[in-house]
Residue frames relative to the residue before (quaternion, step in Angstrom):
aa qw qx qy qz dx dy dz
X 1.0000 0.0000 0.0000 0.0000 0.00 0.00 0.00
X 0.6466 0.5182 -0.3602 0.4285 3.67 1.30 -0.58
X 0.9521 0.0302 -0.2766 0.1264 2.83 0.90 -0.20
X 0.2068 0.5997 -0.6151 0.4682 3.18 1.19 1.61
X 0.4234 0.3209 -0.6189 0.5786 4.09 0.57 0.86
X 0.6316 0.4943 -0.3829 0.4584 3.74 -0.03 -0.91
X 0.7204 0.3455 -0.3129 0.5137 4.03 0.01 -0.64
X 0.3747 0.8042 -0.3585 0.2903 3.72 1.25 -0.58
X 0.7111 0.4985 0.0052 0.4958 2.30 0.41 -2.96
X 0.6110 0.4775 -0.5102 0.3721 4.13 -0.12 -0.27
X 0.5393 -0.6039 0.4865 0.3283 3.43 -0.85 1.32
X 0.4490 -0.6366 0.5393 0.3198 3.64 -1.15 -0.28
X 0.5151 0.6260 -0.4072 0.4206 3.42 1.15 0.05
X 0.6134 0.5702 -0.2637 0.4787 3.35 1.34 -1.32
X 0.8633 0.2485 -0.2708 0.3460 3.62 0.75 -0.88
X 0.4307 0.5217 -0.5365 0.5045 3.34 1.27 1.15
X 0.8847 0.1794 -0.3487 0.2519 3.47 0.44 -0.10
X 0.2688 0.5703 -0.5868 0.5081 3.25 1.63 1.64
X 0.6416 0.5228 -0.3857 0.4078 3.75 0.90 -0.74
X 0.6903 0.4838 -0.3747 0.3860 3.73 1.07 -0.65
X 0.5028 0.7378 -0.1271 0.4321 2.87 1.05 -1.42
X 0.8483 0.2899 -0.2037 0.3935 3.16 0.67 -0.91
X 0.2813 0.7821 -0.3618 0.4222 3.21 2.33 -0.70
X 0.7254 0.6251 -0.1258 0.2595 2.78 0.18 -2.21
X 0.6637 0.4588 -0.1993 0.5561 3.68 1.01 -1.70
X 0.8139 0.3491 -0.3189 0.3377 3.46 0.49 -0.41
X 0.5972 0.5891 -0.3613 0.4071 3.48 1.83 -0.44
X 0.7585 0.4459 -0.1164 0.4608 3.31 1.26 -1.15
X 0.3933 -0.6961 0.4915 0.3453 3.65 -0.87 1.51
X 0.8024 0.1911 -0.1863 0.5337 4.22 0.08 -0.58
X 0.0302 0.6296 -0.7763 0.0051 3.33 -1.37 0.99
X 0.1878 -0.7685 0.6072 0.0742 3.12 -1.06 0.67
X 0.3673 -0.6672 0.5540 0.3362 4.03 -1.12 0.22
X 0.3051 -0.6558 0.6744 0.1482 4.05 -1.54 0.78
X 0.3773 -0.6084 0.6966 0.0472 2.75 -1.34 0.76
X 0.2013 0.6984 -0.6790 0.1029 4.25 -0.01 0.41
X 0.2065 0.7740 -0.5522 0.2312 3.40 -0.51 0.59
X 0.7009 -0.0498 0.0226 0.7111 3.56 -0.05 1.12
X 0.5408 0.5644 -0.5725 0.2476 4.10 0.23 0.16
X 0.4733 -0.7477 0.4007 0.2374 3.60 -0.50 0.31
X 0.4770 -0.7090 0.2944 0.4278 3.40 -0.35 1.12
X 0.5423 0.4619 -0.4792 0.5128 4.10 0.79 -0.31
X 0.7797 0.3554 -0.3197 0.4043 3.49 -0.16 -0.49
X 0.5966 0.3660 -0.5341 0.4742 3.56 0.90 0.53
X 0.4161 0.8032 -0.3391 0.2583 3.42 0.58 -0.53
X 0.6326 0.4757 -0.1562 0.5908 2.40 1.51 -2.07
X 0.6512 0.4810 -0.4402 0.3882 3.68 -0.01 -1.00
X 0.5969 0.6545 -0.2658 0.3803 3.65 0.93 -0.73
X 0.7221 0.2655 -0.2150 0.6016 3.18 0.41 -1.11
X 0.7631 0.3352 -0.4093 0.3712 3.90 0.25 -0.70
X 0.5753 0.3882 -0.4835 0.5334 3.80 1.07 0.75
X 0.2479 0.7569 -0.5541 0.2423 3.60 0.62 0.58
X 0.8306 0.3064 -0.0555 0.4616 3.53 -0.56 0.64
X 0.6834 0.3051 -0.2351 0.6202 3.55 1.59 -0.41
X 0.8120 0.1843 0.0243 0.5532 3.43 0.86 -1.09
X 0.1113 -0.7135 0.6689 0.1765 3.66 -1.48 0.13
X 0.0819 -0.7502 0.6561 0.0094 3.71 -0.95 1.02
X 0.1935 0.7580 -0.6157 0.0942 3.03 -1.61 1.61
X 0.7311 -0.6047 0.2775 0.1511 2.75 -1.85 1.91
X 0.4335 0.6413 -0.6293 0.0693 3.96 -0.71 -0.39
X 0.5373 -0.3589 0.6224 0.4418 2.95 -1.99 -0.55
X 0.6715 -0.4648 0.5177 0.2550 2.99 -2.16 1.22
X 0.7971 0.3072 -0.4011 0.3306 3.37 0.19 -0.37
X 0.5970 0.4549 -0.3950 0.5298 3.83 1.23 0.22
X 0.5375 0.5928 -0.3622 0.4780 3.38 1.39 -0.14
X 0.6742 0.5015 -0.2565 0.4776 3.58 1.52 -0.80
X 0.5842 0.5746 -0.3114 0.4812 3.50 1.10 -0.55
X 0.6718 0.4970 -0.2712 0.4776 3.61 0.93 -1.23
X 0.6624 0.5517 -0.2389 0.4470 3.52 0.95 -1.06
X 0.6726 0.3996 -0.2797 0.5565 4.05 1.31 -0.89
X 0.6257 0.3978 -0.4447 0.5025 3.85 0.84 -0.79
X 0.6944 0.3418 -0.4058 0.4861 3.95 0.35 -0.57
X 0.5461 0.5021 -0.4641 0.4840 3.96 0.33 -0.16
X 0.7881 0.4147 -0.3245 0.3189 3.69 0.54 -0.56
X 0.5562 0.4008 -0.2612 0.6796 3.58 1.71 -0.56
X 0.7933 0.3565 -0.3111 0.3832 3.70 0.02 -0.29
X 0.7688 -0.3352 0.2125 0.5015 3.58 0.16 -1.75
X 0.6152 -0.6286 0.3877 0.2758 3.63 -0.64 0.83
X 0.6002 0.4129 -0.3730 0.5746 3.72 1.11 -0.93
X 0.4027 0.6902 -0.5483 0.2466 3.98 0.33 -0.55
X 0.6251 0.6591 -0.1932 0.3709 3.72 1.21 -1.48
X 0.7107 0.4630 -0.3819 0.3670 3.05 1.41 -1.15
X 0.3214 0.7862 -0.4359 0.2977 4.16 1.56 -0.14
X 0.6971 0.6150 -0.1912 0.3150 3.17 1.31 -1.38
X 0.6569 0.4058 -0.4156 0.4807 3.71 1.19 -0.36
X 0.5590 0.5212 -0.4938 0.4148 3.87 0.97 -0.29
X 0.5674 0.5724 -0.4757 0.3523 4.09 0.86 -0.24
X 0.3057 0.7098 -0.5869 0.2413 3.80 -0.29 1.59
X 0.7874 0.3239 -0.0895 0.5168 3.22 -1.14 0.66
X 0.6721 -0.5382 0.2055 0.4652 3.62 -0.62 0.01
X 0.1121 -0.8661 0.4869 -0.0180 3.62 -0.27 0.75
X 0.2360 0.7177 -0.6479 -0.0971 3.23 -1.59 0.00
X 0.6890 -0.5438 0.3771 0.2956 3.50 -1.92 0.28
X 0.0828 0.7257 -0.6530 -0.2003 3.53 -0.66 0.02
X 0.2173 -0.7892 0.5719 0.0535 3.28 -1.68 0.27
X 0.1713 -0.8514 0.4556 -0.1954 3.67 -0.36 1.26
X 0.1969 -0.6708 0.7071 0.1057 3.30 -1.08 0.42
X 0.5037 0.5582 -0.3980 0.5257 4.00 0.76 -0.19
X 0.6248 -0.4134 0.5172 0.4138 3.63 -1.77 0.64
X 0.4808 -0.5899 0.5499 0.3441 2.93 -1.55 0.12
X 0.5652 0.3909 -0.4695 0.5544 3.78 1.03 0.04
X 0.6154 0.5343 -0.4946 0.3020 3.65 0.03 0.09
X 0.8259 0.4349 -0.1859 0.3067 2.73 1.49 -0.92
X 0.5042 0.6358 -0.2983 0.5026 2.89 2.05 0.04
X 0.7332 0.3610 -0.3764 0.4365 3.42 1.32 0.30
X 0.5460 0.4286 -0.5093 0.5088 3.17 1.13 0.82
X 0.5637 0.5908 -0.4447 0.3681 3.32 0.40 -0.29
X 0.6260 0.5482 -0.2013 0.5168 3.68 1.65 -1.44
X 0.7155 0.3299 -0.3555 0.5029 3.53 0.73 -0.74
X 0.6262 0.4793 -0.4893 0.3726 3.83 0.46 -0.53
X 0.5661 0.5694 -0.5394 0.2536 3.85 0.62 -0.42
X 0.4345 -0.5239 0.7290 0.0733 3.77 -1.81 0.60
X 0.4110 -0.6587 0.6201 0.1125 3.16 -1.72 1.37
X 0.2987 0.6953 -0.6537 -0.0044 3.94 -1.23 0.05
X 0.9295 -0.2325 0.1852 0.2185 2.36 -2.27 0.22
X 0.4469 -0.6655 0.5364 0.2639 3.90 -0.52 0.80
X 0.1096 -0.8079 0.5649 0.1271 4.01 -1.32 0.62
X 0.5152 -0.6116 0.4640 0.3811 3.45 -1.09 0.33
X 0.5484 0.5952 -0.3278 0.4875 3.46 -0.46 1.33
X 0.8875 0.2460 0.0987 0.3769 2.86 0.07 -1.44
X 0.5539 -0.6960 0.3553 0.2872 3.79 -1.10 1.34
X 0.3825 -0.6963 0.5549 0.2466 3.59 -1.30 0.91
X 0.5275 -0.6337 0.4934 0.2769 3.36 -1.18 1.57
X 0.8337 0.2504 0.0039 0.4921 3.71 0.54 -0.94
X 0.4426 -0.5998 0.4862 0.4561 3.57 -1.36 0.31
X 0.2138 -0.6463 0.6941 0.2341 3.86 -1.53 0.64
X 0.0329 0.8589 -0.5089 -0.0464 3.30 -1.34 0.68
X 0.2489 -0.8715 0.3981 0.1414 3.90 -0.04 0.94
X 0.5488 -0.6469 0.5061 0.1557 2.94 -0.74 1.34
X 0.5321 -0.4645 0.6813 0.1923 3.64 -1.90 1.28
X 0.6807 0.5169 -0.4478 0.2624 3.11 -1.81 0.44
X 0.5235 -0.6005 0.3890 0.4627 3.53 -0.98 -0.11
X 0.3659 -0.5692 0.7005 0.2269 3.88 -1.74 0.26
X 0.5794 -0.5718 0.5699 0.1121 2.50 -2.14 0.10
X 0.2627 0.6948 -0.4571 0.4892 3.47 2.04 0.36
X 0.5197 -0.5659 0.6398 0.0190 3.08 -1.69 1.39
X 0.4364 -0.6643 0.5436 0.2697 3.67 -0.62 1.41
X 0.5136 0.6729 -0.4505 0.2837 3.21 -0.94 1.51
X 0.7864 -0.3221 -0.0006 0.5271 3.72 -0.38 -0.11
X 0.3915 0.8484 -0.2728 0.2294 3.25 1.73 -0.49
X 0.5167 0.7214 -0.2092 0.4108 3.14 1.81 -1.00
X 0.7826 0.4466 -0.0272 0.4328 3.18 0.99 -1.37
X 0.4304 0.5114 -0.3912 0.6326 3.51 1.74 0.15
X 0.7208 0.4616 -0.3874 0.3424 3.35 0.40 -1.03
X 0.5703 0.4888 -0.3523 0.5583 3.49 1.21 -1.21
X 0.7665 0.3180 -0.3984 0.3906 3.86 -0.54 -0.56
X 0.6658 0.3696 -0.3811 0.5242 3.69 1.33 0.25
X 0.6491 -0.5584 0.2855 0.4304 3.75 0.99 0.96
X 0.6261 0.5761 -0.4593 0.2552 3.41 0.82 0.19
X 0.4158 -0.6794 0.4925 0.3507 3.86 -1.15 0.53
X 0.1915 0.7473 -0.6197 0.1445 3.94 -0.09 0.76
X 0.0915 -0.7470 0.6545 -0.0725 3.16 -1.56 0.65
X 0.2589 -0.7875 0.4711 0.3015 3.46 -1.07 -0.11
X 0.2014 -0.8387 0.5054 0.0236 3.37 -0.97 1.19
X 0.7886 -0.0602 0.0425 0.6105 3.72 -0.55 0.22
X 0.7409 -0.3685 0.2806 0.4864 3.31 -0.08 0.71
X 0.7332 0.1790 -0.3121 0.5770 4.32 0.75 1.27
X 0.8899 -0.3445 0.2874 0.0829 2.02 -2.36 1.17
X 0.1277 0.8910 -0.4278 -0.0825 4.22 0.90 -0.21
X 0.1462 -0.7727 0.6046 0.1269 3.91 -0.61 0.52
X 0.4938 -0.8155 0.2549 0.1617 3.38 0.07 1.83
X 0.7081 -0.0553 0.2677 0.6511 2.96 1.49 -1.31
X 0.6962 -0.5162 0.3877 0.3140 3.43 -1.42 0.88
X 0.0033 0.8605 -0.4935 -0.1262 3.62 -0.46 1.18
X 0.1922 -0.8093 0.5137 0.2103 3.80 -0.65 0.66
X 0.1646 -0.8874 0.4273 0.0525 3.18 1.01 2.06
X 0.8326 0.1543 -0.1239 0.5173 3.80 0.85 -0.89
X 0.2745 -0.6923 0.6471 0.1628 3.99 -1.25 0.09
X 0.5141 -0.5836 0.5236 0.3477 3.25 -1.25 0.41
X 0.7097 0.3519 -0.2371 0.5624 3.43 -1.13 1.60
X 0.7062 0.4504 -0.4396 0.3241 3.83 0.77 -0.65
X 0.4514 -0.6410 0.4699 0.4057 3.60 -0.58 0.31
X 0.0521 -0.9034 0.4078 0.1214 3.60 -0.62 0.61
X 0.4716 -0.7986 0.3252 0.1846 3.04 -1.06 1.46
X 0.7247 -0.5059 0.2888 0.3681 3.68 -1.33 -0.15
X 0.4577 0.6610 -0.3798 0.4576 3.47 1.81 -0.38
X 0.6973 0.4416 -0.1300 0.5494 3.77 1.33 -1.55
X 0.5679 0.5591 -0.4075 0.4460 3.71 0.89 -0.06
X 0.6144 0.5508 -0.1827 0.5346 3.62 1.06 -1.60
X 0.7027 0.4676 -0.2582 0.4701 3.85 1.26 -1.22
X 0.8933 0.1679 -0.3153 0.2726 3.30 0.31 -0.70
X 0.2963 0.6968 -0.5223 0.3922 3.77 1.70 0.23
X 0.5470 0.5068 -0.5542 0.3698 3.81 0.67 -0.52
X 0.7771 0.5657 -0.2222 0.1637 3.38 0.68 -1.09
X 0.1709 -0.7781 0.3573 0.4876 2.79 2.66 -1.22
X 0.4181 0.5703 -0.6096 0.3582 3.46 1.07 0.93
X 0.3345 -0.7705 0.5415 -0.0338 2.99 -1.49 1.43
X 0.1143 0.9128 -0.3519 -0.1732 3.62 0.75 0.22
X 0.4473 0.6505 -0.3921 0.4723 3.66 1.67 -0.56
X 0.1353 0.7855 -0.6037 0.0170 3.39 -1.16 0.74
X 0.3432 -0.7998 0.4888 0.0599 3.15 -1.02 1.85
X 0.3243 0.6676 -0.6034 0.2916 3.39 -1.07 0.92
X 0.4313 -0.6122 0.4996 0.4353 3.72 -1.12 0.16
X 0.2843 -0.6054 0.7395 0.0766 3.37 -1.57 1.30
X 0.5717 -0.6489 0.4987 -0.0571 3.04 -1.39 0.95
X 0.3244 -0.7829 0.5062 0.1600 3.97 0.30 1.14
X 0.5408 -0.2831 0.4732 0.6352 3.32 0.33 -2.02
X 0.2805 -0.8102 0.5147 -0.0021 2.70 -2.13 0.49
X 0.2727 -0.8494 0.4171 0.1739 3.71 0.16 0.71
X 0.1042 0.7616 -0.5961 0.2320 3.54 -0.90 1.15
X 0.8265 -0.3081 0.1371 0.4509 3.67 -0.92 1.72
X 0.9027 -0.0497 0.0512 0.4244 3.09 0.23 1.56
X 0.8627 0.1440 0.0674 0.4801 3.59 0.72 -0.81
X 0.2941 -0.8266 0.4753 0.0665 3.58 -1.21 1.06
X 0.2920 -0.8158 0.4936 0.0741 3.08 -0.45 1.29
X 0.1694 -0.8881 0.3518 0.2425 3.65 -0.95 0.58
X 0.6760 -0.3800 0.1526 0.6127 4.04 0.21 0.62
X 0.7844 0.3635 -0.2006 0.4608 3.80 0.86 -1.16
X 0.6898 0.3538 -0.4226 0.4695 3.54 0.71 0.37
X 0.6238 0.4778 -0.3431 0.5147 3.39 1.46 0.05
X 0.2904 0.7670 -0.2487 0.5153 3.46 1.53 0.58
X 0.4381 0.7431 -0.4326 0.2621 3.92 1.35 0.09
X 0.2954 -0.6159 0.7005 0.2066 3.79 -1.38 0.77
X 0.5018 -0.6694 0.5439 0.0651 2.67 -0.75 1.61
X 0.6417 0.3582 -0.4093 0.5406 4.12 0.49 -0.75
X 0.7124 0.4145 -0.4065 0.3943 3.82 0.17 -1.12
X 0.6214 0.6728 -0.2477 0.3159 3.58 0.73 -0.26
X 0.5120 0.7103 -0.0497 0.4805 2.73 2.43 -1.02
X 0.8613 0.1162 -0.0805 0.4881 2.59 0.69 -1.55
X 0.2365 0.6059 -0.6059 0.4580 3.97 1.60 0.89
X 0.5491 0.6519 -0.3541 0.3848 3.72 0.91 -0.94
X 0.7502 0.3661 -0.1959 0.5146 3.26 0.44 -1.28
X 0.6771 0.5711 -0.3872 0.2559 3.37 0.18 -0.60
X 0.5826 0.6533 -0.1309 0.4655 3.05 1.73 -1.85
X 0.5171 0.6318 -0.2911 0.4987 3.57 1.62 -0.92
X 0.7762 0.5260 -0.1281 0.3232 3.14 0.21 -1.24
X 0.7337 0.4898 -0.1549 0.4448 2.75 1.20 -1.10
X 0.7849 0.3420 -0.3281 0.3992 3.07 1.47 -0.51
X 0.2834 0.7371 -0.4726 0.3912 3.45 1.90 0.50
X 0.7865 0.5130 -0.0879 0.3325 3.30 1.09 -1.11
X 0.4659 0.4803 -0.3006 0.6797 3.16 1.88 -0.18
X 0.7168 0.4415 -0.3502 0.4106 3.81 0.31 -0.71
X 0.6663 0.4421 -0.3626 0.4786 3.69 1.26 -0.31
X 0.5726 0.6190 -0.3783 0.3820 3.53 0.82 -1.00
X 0.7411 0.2589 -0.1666 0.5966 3.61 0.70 -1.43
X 0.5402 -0.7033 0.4518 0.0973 3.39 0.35 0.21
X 0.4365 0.6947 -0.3940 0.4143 3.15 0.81 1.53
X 0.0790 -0.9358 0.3375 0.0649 3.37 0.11 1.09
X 0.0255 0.6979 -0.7097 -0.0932 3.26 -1.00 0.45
X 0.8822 -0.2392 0.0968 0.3939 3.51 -1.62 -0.78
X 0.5594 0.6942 -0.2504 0.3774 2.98 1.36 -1.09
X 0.8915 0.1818 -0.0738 0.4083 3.21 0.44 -1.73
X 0.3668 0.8194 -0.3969 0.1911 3.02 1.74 -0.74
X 0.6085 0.6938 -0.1432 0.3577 3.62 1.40 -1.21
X 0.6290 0.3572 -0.2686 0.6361 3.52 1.73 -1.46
X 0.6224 0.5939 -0.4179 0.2920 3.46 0.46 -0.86
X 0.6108 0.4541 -0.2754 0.5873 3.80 0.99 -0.51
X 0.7175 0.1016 -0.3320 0.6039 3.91 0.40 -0.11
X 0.3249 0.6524 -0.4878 0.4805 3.61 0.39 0.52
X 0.7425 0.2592 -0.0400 0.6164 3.81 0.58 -1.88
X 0.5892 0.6004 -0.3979 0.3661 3.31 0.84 -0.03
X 0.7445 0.4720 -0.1089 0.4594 2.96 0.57 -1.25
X 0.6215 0.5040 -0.2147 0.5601 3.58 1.50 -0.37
X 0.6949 0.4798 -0.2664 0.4647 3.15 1.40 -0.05
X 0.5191 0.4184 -0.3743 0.6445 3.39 1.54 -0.22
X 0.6068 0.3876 -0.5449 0.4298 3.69 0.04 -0.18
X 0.8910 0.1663 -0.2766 0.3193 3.55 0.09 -0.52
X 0.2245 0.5440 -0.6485 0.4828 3.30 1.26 1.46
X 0.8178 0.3015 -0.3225 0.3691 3.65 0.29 -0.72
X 0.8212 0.2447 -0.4238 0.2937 3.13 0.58 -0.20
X 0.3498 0.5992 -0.4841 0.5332 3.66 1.37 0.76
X 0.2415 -0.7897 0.4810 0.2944 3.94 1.30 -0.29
X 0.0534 0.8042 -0.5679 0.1672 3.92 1.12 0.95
X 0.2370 -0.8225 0.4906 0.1630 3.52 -0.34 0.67
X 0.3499 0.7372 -0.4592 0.3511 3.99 0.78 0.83
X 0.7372 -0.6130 0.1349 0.2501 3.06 -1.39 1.62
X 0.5511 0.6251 -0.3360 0.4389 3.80 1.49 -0.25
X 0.9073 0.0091 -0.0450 0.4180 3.11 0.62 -0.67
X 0.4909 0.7464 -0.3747 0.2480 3.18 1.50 0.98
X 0.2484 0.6807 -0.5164 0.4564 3.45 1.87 0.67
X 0.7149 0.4922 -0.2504 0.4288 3.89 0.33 -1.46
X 0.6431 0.5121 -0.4044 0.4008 3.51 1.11 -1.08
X 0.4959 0.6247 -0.3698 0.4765 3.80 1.29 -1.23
X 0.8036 0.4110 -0.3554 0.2429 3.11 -0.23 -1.76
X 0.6511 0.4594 -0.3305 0.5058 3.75 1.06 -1.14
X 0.7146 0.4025 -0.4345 0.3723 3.52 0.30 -0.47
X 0.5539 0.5563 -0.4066 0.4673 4.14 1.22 -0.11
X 0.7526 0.4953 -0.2398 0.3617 3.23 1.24 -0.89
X 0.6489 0.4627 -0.1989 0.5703 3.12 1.46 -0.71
X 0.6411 0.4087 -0.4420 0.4760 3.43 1.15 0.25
X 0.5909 0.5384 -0.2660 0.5388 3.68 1.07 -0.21
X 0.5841 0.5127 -0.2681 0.5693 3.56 1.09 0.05
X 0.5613 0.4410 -0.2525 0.6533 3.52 1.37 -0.85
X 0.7272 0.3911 -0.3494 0.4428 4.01 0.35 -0.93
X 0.6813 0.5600 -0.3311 0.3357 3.64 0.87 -0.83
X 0.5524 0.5135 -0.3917 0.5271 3.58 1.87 -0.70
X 0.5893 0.5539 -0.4258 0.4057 3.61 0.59 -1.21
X 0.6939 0.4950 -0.3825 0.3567 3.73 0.52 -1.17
X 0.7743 0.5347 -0.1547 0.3011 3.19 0.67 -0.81
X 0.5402 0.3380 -0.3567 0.6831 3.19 2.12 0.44
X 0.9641 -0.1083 -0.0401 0.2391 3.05 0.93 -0.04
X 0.2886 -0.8778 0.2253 0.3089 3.31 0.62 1.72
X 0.8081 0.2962 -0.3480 0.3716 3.99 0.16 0.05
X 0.3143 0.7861 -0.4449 0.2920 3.00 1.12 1.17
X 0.6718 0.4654 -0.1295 0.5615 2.90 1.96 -0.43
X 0.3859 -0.6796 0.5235 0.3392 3.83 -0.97 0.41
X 0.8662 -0.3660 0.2145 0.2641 3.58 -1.67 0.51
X 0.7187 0.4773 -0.0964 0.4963 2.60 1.55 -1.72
X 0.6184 0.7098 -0.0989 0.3224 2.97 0.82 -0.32
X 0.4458 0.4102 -0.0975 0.7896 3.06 2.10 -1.35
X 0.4914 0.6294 -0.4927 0.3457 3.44 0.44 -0.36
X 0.6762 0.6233 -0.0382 0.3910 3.04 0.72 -2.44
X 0.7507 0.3797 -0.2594 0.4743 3.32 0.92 -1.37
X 0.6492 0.6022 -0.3339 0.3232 3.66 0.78 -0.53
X 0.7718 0.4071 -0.1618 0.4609 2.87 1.35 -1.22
X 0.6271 0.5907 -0.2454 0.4445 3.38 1.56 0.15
X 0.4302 -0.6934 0.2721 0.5100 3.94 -0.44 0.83
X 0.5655 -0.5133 0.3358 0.5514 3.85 -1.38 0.68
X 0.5390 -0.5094 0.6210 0.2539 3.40 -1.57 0.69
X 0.6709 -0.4611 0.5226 0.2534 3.40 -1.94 1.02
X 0.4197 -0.7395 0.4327 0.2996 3.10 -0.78 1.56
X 0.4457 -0.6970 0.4641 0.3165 4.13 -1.17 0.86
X 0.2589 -0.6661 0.5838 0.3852 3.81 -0.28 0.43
X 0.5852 -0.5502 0.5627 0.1954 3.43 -1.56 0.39
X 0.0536 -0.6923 0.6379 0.3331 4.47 0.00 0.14
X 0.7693 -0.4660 0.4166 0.1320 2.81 -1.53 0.44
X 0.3194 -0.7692 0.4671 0.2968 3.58 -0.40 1.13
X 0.3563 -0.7870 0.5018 0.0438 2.91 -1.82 1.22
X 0.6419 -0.4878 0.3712 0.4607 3.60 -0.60 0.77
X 0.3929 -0.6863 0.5636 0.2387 4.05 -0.37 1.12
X 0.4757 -0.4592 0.6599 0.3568 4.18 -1.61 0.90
X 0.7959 -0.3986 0.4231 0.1692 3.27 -1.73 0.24
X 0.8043 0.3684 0.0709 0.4609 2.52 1.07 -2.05
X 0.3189 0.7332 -0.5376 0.2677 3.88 1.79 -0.25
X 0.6300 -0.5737 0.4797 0.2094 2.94 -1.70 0.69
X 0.7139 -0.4661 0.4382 0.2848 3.72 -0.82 -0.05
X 0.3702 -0.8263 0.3351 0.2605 3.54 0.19 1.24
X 0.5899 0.5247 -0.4529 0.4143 3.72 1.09 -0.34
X 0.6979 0.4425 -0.2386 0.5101 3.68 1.21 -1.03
X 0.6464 0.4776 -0.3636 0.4710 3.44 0.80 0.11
X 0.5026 0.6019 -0.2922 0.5475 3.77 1.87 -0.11
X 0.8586 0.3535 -0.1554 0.3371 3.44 0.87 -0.80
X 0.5953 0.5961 -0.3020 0.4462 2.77 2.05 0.26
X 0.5807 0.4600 -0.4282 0.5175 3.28 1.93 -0.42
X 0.5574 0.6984 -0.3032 0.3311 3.57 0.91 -0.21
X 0.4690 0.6739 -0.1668 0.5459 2.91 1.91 -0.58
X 0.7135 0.4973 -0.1019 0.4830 3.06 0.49 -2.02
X 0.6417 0.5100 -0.4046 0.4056 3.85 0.78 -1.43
X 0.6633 0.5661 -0.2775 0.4031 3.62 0.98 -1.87
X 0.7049 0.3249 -0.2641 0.5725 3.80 0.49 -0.40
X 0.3996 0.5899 -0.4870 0.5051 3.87 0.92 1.11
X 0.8930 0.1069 0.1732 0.4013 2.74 0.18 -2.09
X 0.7179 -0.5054 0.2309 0.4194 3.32 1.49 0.80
């Protein structure tokens, strides 16, 4: 009885918009959690109307947001539940038919830059440029200094001594650095709806893995390509891609070992000629050179008109047999042998 009074007492507004809400989680494949914190009602509006048609965003408390999220987690999907620890701070639902990385890059480009507050953490590191300004000599100096900058006045300006790295991502920033960097019109706070996580067929995604550079991603693509072009040739395994090197691949490995197997067939029997003319003119050009009428006309011809052949090293004399023949008779037999070469 205590507690159907207790279900009583719940306004009826609340349990229409756990009943939509919860519609909603079960109609739509990606819901994602908002951050709105500090976002200004005009500038959601905007985020509203310029997600019209791609996306639907709705307001509650986290804790009617947590109910809607467990009653749809039980009829739909168990991992839905895990949405519920990203609900902190001010919060709301969005809802989408788009990826959840699509939608994190529209959400990232639609965001707007303003004005830093006293209070509150910087999204990004600010850094001030060395060099001189356009600040009028004058108390201006002394803001900068009580905001950590080195400034001085030179020749009649404002001077920034050196590169200052006045804020970090995460520092909380104060009213000395607000006053400092508005001189500059650097804006580092940027307003737009940031993204918690996001739920899609089974699985939750958190803001930083849904966070992807789209060019580096490109060219991991390409690389990953390649690489496997190159594994599919090495082991030899063909498809469309490689199917193409793999045939001038075996090609080319077959003319090398036509030539050097000396295979006399119509691909590679120009090259087989050419080396065997050259390497026979290299043999005639040594002969000539011990001796000039060892050779016919035509021949000397051949050599003259041909480029000089690679000089032939000489091996190295060896220690003569005992028994070697007699160097004049051993002159007229290679002479013999040369004449039944070359005619």
């Amino acid at each position: 009885m205590a507690m159907i009074a207790k279900a009583a007492e719940i306004p009826p507004w609340k349990k229409e918009v756990v009943s939509e809400l919860t519609e909603m989680l079960g109609r739509y494949p990606v819901v994602g959690v908002l951050d709105i914190t500090d976002l200004p009602a005009a500038q959601f509006q905007q985020m509203r109307q310029k997600l019209r048609g791609q996306a639907e965003i709705r307001v509650a408390k986290n804790t009617i947001m947590t109910i809607a999220i467990e009653q749809a987690a039980e009829k739909k999907d168990p991992k839905l539940k895990e949405l519920t620890k990203y609900l902190r701070g001010q919060s709301a639902l969005i809802f989408t038919q788009m990826n959840p990385f699509r939608l994190t890059k529209i959400l990232e480009s639609s965001k707007t830059s303003a004005p830093a507050k006293p209070g509150v953490k910087s999204p990004k590191d600010v850094v001030i440029p060395g060099g001189e300004t356009d600040f009028a000599p004058g108390p201006v100096v002394g803001e900068l200094q009580r905001a950590g900058i080195k400034a001085r006045i030179q020749a009649g300006k404002v001077v920034i001594l050196e590169d200052c790295h006045i804020l970090k991502q995460g520092d909380v920033i104060t009213k000395e650095i607000v006053d400092a960097i508005s001189k500059f019109g650097i804006q580092p706070m940027e307003l737009g709806l940031k993204l918690h996580a996001a739920y899609e067929a089974g699985m939750v995604f958190p803001a930083q893995v849904l966070m992807v550079d789209e060019k580096q991603v490109v060219v991991q693509l390409q690389m990953a390509c390649a690489s496997a072009v190159n594994l599919a040739v090495t082991i030899n395994y063909p498809t469309k891609v490689t199917i193409g090197v793999m045939i001038s691949k075996a090609s080319a490995a077959a003319r090398n070992l036509a030539l050097n197997a000396w295979l006399p067939i119509a691909d590679v029997m120009p090259t087989l000629l050419a080396k065997a003319r050259a390497e026979m003119l290299g043999l005639a050009g040594a002969l000539l050179a011990k001796d000039e009428k060892a050779l016919g006309e035509e021949l000397k011809k051949m050599l003259t008109a041909a480029p000089p052949a690679e000089k032939v090293e000489k091996p190295a004399e060896e220690k003569k047999p005992a028994e070697e023949k007699p160097k004049e008779e051993k002159k007229e037999e290679e002479m013999a042998g040369l004449g039944a070469l070359f005619g």
